[in-house]
Backbone as numpy.savetxt, mean C-alpha at the origin, in Angstrom:
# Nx Ny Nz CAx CAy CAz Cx Cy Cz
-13.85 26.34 24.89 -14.58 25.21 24.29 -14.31 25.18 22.78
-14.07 23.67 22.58 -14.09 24.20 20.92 -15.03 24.43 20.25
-14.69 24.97 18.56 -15.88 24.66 18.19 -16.32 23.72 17.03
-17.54 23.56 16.86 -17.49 22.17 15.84 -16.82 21.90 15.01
-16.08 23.30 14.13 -15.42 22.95 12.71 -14.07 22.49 13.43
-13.41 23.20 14.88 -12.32 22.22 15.10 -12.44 21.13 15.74
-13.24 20.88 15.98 -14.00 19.12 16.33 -13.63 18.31 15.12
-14.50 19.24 13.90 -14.51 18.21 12.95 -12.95 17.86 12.13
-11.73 19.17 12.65 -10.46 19.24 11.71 -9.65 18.19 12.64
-9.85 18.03 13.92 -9.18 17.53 15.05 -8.73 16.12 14.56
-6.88 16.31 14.54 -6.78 14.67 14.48 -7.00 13.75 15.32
-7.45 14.18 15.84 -7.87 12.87 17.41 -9.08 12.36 17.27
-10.48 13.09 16.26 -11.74 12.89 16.15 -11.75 12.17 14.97
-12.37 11.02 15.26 -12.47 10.28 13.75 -13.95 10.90 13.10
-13.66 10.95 12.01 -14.84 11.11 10.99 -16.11 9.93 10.38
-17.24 10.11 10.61 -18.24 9.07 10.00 -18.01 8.86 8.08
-17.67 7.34 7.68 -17.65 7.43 6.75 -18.82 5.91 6.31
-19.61 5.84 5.30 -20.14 4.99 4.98 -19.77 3.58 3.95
-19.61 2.44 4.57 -19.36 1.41 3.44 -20.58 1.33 2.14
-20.10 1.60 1.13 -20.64 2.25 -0.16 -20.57 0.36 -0.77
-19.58 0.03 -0.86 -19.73 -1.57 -0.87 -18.48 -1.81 -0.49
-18.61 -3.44 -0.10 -17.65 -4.69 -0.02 -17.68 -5.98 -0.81
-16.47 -6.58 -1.20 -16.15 -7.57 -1.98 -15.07 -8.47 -1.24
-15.32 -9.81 -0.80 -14.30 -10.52 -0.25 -13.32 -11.19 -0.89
-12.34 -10.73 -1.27 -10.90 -10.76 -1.77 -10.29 -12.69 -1.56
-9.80 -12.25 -0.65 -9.63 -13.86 -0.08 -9.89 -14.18 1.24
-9.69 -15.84 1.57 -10.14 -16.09 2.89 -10.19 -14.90 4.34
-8.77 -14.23 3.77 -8.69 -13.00 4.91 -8.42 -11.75 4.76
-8.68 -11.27 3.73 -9.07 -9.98 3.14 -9.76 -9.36 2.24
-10.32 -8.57 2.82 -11.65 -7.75 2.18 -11.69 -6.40 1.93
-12.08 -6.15 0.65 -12.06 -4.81 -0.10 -12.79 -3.97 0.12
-12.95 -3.07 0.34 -14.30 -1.63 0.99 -13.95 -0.33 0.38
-15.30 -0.24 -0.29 -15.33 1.31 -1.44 -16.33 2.09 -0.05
-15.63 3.37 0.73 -16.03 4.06 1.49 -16.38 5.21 0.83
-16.66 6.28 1.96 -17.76 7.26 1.63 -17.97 8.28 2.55
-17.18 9.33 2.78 -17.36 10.02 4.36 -18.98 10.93 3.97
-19.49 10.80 5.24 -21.01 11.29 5.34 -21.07 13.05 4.46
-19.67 13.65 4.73 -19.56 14.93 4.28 -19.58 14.85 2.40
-19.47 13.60 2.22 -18.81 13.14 0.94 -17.69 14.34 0.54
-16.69 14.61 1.32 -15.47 14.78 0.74 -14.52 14.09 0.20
-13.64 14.36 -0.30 -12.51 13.05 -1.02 -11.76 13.38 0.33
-11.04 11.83 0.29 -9.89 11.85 1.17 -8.63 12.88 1.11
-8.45 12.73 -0.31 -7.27 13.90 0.37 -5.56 13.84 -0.10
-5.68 12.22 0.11 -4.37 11.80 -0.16 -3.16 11.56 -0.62
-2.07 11.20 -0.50 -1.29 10.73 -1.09 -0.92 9.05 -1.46
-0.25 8.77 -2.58 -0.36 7.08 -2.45 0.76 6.85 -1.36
0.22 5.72 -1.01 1.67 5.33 0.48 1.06 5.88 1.84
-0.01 6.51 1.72 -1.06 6.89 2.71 -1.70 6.16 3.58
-1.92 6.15 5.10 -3.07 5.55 5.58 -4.38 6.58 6.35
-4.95 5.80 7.02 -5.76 6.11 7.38 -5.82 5.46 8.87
-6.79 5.63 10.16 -6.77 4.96 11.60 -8.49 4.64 11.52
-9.06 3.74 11.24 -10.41 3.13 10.68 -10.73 2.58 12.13
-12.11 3.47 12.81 -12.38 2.96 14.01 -13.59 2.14 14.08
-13.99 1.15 15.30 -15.39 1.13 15.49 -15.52 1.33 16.83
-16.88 1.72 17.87 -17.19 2.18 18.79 -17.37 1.55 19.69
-16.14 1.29 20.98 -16.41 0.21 21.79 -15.61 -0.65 21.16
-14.74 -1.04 20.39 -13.99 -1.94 19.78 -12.82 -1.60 20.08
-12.08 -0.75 18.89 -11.37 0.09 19.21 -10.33 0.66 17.37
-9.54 1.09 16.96 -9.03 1.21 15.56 -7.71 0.85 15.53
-7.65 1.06 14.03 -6.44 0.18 13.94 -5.72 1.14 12.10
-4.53 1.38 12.14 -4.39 1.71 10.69 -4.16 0.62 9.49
-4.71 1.41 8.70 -5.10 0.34 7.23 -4.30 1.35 6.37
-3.55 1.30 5.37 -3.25 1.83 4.15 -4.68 1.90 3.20
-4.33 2.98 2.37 -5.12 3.40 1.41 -5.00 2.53 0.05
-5.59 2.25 -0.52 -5.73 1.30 -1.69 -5.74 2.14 -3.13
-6.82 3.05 -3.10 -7.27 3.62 -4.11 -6.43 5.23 -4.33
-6.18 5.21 -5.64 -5.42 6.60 -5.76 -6.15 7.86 -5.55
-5.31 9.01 -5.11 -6.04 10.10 -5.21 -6.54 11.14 -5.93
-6.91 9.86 -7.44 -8.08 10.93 -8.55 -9.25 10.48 -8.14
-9.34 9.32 -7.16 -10.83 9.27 -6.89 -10.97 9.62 -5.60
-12.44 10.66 -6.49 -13.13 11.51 -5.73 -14.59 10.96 -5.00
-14.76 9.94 -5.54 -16.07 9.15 -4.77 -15.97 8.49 -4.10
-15.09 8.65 -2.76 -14.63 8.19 -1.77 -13.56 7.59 -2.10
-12.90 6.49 -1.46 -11.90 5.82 -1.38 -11.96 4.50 -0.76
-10.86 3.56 -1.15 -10.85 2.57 -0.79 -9.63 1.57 -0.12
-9.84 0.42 0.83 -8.88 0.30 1.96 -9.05 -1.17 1.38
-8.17 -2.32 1.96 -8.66 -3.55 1.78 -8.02 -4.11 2.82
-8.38 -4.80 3.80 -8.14 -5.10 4.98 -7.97 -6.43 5.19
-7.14 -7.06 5.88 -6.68 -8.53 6.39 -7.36 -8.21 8.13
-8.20 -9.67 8.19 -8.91 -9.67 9.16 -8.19 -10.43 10.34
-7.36 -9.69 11.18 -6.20 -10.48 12.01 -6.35 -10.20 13.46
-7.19 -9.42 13.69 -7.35 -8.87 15.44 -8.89 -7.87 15.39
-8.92 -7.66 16.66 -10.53 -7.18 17.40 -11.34 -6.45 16.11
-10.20 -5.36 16.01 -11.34 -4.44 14.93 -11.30 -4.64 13.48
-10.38 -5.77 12.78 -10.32 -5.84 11.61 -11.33 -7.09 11.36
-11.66 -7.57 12.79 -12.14 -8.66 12.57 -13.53 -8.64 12.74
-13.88 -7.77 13.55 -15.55 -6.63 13.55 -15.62 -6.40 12.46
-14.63 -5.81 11.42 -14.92 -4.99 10.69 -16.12 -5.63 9.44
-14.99 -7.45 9.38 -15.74 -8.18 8.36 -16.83 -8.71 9.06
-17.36 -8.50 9.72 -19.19 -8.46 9.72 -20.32 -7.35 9.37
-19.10 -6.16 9.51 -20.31 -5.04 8.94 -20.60 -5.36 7.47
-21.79 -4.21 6.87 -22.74 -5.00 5.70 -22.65 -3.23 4.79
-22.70 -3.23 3.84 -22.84 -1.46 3.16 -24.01 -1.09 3.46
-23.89 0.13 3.98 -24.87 0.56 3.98 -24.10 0.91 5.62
-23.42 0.00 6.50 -22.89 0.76 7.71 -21.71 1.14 8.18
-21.60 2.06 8.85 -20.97 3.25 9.51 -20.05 3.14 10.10
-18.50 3.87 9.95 -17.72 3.42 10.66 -16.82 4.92 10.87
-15.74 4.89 11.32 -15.16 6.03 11.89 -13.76 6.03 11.51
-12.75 6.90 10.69 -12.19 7.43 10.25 -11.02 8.58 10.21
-10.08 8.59 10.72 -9.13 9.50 11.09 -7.95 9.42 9.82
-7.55 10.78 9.46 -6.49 11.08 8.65 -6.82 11.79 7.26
-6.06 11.27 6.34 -4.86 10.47 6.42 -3.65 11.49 7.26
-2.74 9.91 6.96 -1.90 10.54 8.17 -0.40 10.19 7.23
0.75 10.09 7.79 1.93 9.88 7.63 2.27 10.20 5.85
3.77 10.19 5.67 4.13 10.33 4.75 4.28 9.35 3.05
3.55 9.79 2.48 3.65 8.66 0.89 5.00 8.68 0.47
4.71 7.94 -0.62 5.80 7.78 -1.71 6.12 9.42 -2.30
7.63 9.41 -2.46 7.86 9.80 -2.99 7.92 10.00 -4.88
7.08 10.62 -5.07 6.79 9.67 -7.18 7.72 10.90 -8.05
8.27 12.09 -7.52 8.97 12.83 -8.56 10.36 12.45 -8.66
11.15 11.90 -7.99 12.39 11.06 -8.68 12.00 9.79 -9.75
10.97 9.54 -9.71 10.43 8.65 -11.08 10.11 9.40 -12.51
9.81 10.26 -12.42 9.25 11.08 -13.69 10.47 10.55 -14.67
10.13 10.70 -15.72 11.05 10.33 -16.52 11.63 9.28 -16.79
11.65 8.15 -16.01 12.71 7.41 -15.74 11.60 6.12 -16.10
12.35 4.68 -15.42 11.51 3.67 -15.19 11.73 3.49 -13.88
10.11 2.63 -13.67 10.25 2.76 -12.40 9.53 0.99 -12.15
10.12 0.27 -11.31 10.17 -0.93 -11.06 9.29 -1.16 -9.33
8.03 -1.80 -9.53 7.33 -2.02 -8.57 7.42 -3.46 -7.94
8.01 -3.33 -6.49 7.94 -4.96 -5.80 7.13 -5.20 -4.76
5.83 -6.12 -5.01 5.06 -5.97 -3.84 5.37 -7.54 -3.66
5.20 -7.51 -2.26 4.71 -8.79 -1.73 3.39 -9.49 -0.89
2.71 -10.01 -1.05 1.54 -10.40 0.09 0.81 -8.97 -0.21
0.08 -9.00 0.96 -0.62 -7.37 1.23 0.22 -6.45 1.01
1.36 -6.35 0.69 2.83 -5.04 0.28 1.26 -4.55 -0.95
0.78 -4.97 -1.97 0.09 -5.00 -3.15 -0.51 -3.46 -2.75
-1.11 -3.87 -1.59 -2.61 -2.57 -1.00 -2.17 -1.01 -1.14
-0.68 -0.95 -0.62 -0.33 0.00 -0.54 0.28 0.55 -1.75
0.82 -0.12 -2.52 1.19 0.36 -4.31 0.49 0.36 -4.89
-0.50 -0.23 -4.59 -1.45 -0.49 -5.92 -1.84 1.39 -6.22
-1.69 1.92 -4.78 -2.49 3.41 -4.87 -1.46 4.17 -6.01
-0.59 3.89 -5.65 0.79 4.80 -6.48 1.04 4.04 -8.29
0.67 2.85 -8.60 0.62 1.97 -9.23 -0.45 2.57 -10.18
-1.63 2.73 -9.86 -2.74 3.53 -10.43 -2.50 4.45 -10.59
-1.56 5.57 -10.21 -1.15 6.95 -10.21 -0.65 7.02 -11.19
0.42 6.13 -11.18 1.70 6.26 -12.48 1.16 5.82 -13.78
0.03 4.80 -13.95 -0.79 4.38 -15.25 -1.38 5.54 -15.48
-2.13 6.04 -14.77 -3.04 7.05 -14.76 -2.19 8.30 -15.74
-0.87 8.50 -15.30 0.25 9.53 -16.01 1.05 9.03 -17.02
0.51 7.86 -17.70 1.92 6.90 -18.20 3.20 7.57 -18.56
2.56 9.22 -19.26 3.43 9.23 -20.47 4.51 10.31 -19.80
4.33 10.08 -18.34 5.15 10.90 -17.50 6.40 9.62 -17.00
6.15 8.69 -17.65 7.23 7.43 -17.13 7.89 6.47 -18.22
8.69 6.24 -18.02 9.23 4.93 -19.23 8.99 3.51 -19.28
9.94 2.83 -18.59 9.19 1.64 -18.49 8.60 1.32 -16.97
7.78 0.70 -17.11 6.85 0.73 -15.94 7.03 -1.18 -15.56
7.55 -1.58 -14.38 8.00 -3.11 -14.16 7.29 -3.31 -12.86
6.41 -4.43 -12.94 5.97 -4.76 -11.16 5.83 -6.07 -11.48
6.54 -6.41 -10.30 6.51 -7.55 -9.78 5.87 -8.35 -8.32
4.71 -9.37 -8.51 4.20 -9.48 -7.48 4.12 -10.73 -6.97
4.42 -11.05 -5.82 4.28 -12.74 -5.61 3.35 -12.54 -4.37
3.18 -13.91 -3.94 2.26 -14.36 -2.85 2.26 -15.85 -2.43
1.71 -15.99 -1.39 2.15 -17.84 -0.83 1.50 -18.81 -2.08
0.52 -18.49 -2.22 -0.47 -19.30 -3.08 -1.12 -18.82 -3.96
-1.54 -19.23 -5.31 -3.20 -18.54 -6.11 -3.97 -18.25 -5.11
-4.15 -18.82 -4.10 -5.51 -18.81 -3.66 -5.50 -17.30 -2.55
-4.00 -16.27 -2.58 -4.04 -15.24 -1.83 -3.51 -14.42 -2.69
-4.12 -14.36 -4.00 -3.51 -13.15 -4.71 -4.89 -12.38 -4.55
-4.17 -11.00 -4.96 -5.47 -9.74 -4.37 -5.12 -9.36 -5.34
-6.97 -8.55 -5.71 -7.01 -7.92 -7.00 -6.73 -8.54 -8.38
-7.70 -9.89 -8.16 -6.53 -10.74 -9.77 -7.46 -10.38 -11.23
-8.69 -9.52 -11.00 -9.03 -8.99 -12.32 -8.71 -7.32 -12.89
-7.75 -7.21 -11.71 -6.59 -6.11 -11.97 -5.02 -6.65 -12.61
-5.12 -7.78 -12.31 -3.38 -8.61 -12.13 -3.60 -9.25 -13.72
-4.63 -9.65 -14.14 -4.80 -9.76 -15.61 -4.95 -8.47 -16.38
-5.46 -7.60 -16.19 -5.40 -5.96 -16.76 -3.87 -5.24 -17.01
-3.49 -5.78 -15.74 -1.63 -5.19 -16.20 -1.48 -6.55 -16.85
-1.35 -7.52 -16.88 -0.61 -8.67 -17.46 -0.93 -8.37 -18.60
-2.25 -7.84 -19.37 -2.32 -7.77 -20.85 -1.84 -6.49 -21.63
-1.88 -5.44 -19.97 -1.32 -3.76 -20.84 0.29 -3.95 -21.52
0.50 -3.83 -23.00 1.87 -3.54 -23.46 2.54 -2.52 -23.16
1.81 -1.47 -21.79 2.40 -0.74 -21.40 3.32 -1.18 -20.11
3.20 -2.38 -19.73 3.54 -2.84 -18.32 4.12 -4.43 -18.25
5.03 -4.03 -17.62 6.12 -5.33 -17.87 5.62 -6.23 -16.22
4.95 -6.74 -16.54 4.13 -7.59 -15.30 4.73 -9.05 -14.88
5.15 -9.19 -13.57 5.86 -10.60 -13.58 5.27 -11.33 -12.13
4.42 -12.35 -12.15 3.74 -12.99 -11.07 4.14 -14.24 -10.78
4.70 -14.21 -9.34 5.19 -15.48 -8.60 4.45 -15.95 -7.34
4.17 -17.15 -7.41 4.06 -17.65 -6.11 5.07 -18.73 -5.28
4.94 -18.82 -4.18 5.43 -19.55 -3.30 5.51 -20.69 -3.25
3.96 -21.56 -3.60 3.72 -22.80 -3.80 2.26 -23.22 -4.40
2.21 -24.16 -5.65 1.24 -24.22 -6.05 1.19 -25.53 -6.78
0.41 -25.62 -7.82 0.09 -27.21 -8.13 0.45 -27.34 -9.87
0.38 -28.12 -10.46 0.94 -28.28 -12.12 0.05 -27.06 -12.81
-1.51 -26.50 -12.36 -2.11 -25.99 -12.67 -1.73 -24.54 -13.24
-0.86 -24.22 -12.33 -0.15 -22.62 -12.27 0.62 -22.36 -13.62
0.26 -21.14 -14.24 1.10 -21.11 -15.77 2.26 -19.85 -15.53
2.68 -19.35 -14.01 3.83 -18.61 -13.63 4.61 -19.10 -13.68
5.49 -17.84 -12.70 7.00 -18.53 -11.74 6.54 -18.88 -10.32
7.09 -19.86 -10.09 6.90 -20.14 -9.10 7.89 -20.06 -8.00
8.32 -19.59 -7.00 9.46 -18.86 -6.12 9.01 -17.69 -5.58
9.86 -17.00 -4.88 10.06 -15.87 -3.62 9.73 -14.70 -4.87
9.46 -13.72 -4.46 9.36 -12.61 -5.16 10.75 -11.99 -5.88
11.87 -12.30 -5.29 13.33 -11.86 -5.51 13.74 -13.12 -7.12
12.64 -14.01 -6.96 13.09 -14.75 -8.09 12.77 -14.46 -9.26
11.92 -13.12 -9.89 11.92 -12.76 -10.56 12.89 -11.64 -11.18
13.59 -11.32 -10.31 14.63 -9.95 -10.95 15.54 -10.40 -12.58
15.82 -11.93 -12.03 16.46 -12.61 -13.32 15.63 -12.05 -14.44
14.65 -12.12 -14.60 13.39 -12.09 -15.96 13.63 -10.54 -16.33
14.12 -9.60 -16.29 14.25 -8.23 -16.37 15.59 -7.59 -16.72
16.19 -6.79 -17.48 17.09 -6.41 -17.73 16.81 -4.94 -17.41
17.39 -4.10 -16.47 17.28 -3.04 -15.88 18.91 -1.55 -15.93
18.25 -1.14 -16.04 19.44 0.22 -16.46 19.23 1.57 -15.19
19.89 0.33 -14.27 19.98 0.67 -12.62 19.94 2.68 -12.61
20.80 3.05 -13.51 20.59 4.79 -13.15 19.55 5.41 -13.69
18.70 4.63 -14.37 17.63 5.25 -14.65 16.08 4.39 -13.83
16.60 3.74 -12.78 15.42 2.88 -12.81 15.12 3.89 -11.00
13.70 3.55 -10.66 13.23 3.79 -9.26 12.87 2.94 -9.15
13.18 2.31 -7.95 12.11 1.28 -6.98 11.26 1.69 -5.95
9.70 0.43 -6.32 9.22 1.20 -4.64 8.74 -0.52 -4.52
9.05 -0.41 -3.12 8.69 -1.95 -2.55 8.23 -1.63 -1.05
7.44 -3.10 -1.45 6.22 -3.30 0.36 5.72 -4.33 0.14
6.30 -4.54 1.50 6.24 -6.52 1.55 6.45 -6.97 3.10
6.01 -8.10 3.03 7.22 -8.59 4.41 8.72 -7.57 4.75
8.49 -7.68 6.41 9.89 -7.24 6.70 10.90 -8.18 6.32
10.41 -9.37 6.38 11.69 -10.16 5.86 12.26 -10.04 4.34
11.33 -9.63 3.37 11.49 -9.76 2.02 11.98 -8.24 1.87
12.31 -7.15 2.45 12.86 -6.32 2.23 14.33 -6.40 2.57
15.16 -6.96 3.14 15.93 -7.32 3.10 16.61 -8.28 2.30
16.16 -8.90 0.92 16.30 -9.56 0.42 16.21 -9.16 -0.88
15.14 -7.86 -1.15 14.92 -7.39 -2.31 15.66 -6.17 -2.65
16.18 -5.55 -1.16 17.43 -4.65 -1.46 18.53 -5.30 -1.82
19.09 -6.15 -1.31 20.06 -7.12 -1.54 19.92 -7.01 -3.08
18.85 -7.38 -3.94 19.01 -7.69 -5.76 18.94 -5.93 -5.80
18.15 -5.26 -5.34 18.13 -3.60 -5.88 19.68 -2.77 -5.89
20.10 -3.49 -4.99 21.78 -3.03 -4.28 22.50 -3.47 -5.44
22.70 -4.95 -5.53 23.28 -5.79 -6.45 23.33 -5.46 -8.10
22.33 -4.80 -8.62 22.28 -4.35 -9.68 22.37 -2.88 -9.93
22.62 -2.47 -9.01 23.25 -0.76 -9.11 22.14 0.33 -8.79
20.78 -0.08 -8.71 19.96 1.02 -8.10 20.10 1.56 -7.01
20.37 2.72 -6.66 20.69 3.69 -5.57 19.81 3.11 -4.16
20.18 3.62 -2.83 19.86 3.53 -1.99 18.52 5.09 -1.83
18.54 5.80 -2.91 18.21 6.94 -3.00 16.92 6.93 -3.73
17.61 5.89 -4.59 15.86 6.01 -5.85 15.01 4.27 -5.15
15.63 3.81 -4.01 14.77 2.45 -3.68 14.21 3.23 -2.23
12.55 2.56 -2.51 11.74 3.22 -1.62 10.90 2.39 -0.99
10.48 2.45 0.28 10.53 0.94 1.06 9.26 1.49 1.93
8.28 1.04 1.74 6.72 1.54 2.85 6.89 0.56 3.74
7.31 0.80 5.09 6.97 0.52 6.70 5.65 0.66 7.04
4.84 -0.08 6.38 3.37 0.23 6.80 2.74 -0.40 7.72
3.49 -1.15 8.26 2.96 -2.54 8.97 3.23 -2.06 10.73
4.20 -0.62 10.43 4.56 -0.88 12.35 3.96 0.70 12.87
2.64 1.08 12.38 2.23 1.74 12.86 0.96 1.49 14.34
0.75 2.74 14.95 -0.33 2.19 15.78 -1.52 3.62 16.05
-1.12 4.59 16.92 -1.65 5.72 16.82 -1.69 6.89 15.75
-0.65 6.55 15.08 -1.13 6.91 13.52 -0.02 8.33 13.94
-0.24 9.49 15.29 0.19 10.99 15.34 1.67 10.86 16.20
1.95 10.06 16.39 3.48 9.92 17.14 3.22 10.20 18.65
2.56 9.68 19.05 2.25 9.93 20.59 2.38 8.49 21.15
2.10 7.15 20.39 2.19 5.93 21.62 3.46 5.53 21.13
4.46 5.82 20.39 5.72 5.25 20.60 6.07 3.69 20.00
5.06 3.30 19.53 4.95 1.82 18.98 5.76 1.89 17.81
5.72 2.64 16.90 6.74 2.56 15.67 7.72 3.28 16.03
8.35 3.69 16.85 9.33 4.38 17.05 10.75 3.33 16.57
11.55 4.04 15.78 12.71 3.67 15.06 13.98 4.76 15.53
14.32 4.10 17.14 15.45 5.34 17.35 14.89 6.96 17.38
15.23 7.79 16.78 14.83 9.13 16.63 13.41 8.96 15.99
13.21 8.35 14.98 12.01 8.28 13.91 10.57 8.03 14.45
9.99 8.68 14.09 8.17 8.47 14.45 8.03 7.69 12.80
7.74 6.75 12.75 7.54 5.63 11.31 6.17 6.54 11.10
5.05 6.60 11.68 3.67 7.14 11.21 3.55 8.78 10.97
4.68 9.63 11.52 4.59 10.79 11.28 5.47 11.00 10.47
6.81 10.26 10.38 7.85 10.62 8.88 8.04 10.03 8.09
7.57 8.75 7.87 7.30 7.74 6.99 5.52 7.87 6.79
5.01 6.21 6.46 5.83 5.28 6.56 6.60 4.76 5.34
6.28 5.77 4.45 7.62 5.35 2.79 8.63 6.16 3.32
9.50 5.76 3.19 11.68 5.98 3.20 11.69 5.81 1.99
12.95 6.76 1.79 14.12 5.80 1.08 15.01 4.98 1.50
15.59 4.27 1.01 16.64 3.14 1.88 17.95 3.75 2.25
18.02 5.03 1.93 19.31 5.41 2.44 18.35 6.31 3.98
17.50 6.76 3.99 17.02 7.29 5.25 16.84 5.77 6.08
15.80 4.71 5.69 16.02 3.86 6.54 17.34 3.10 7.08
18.54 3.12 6.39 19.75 3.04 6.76 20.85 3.83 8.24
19.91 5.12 8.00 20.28 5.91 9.64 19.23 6.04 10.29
18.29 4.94 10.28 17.63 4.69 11.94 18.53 4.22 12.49
């Protein structure tokens, strides 16, 4: 029989954690500052997720939002698209939900030290850098120039935009925001996320990339990362989107040989190249 403490270490047992608060982001995603009942910190790495259950519903993995200097729980921000993400936005703080991990592999951040390092999110790509994004501010003076670039369909689905003005004003951070489609109102660029690379002058052997976005927009943003001489080595690409059981047992992200949730889900693009 086991016993409780390997009950409680067991990756198969989710953990009780408490919504501490929520803030609704946009029409379909919502922000949640959690809280495990043990109040331990998560643990993590950025590029991290987590398998966020409810009882009788069923779970689903979410990436981690918040970096891992915070110790007063952590935070996820979720797009409400199926059974349990969509339960999820009716719970209220103050209730209880269930918790497994973290699990799979982060970013890699020590081929950046030193160097500059160039951030491409797209859509929800944001959730999952933002953790590593906060990491690298958090260290500035461990980095050179620091470049992110973020687009989205509309104003009306940008996440985090009293963060997106905070980098837009730091002179530490070369900030470049596009959307897809919008009205005379908009004082950006307006285009694909790849339409910003023009705006940047980059010194490809010293630069790292990390990008998360659409599967389609990764193929498009290697294409300019390729094109301008950044390695297949220093560009780093979070597969966060094709996980399911989180421990490599249902086979859903399986990539050829690759378990995506147990050896990812950040690559480099030369590992995602020999799936």
């Amino acid at each position: 029989m086991s016993t409780a403490r390997e009950m409680r270490e067991s990756i198969y047992l989710p953990e009780r954690a408490q919504i501490v608060e929520k803030k609704r982001m946009t029409d379909d995603e919502t922000w949640y500052h959690l809280r495990f009942e043990s109040g331990r910190a998560l643990g993590h790495d950025p590029g991290q997720f987590v398998e966020v259950s409810l009882l009788g519903v069923g779970e689903a993995p979410i990436s981690v939002t918040s970096p891992p200097s915070m110790t007063d729980g952590f935070e996820l921000c979720i797009r409400h698209v199926g059974n349990v993400t969509d339960r999820l936005r009716d719970l209220e703080e103050g209730d209880w939900l269930g918790i497994r991990g973290p699990f799979g592999r982060g970013f890699d951040i020590e081929p950046a030290r030193g160097k500059d390092v160039l951030f491409v999110a797209g859509g929800l790509g944001l959730v999952p850098l933002r953790s590593l994004i906060k990491t690298v501010l958090e260290n500035r003076e461990d980095f050179r120039r620091v470049i992110l670039f973020y687009g989205t369909r509309s104003p009306d689905t940008l996440l985090y935009e009293e963060e997106l003005a905070e980098w837009e004003a730091d002179p530490d951070v070369e900030f470049h925001l596009t959307v897809d489609m919008t009205d005379d109102t908009w004082k950006h660029n307006v285009g694909v996320v790849t339409s910003l690379f023009p705006r940047v002058s980059l010194d490809p052997e010293e630069t790292v990339a990390y990008v998360c976005g659409p599967d389609i927009m990764f193929r498009f943003v290697v294409q300019q990362t390729s094109r301008l001489g950044i390695s297949d080595e220093n560009t780093f690409l979070s597969l966060e989107r094709r996980m399911k059981c989180g421990v490599g047992k249902c086979g859903h992200c399986q990539e050829g040989s690759v378990y995506v949730c147990r050896e990812g889900p950040c690559f480099s693009y030369a590992e995602v190249k020999a799936f």
